[in-house]
Structures are given as C-alpha cells and as structure tokens.
C-alpha positions as CSV (number, residue, x, y, z in Angstrom):
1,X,-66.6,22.0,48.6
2,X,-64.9,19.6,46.1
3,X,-66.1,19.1,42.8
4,X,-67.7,15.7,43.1
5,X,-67.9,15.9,47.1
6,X,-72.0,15.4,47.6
7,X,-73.3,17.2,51.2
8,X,-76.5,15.4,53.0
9,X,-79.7,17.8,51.7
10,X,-81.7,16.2,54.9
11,X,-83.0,19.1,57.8
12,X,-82.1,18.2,61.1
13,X,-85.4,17.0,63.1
14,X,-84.7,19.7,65.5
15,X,-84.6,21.9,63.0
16,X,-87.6,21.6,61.6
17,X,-91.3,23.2,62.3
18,X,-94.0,21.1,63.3
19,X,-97.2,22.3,64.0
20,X,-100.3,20.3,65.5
21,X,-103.5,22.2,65.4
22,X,-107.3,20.4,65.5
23,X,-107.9,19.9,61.7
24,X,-104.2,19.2,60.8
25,X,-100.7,17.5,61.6
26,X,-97.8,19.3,60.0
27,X,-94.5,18.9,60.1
28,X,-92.0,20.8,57.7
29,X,-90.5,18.3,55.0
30,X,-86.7,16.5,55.6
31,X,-85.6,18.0,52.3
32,X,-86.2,21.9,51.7
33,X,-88.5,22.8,48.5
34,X,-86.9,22.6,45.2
35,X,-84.6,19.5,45.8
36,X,-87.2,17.4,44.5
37,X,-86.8,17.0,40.6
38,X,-90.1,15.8,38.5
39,X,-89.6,14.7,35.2
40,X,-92.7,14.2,33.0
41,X,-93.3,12.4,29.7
42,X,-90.8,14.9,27.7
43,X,-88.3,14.8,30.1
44,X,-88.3,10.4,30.0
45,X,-88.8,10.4,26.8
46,X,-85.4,12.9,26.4
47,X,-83.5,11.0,29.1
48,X,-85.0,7.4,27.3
49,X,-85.8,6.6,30.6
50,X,-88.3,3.8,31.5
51,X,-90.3,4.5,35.4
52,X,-88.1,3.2,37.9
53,X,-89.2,2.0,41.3
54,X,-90.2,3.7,43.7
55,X,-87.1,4.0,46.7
56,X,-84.7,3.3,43.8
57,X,-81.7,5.2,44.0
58,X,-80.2,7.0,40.5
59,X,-77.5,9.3,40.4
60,X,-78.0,12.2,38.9
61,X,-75.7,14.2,37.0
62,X,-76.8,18.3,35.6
63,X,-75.4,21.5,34.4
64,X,-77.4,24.3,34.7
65,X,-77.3,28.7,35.5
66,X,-77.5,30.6,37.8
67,X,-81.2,31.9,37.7
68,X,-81.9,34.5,40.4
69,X,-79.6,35.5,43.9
70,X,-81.4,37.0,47.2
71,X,-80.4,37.4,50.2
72,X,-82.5,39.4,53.0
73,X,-82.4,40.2,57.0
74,X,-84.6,41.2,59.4
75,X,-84.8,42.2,63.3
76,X,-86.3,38.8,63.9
77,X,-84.3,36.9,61.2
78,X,-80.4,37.3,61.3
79,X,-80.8,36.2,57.5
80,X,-82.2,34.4,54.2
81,X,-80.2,33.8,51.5
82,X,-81.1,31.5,48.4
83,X,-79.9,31.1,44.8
84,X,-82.2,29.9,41.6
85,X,-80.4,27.5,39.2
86,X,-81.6,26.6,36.2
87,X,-81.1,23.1,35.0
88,X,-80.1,23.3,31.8
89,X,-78.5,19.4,30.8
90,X,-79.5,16.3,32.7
91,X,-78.6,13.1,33.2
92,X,-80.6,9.8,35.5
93,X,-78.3,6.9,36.0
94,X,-78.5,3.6,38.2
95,X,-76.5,4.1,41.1
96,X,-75.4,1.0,41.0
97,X,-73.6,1.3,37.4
98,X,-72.3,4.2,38.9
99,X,-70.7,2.5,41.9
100,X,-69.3,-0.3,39.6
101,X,-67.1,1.8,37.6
C-alpha cells in the first residue's frame, strides 16, 4: 500500500457475527476494536482542540511503534494475526482544510 493511500476499515455485513438470543440483540461492530481513537481532556487540551460535532469528519494524521506482533492457528481457524501500535504523535484536522489544500 502507498504511503498516503487510506483502505476502507468497515467489516463486510456478511462478514460479521450477529447473534439474537432472548435477553439481547448483538451484532459485531462495522469497525473492528481499536480503530476507535478517544481523546480526553489531556489529549484536547495537547491537540488545542475544541469538541467537534458529532458525524464531523477530521483527518487524522499519527506516528507511532510498533507495540506487540502475534500471529496464531488453529484446526478450526486457518489463522489470527494482529499487530499493537503505539501512537506516539497526533494530529486532528478538519477534513475539509485538508481537502482545500
């Protein structure tokens, strides 16, 4: 993949688990866990960041490490494989400045 070439992060419907039982409805989330970025009052306040609205779009811009590498198989799994990075530098910025430019 290129440098600056972004892939779509979103599961396939087909792809993802759903289960229905009496007490609950669950269906596994369009994004997989740990592409969702929180940034608390530190992490505003370092960005100078006021709260945006919700559904706004911001490019996002971070350097980081590379944490922790695993990969696993099993007789029912033909394989897992994930990587841990550490975000290290950050930057939030209004898409649309972005596109401007």
């Amino acid at each position: 993949m290129a440098k600056h070439e972004m892939a779509s992060m979103k599961r396939p419907k087909k792809g993802r688990k759903s289960e229905v039982t009496p007490t609950s409805d669950y269906e596994e989330p369009e994004y997989g866990y740990g592409l969702m970025l929180r940034l608390e009052n530190f992490e505003l306040d370092q960005l100078d960041m006021a709260l945006p609205k919700v559904g706004k779009k911001v490019t996002i811009q971070a350097e980081g490490f590379v944490e922790s590498v695993s990969e696993s198989e099993s007789m029912h799994n033909k394989g897992d494989r994930s990587v841990g990075i550490q975000i290290t530098e950050l930057g939030v910025y209004d898409t649309r400045a972005t596109e401007e430019e």
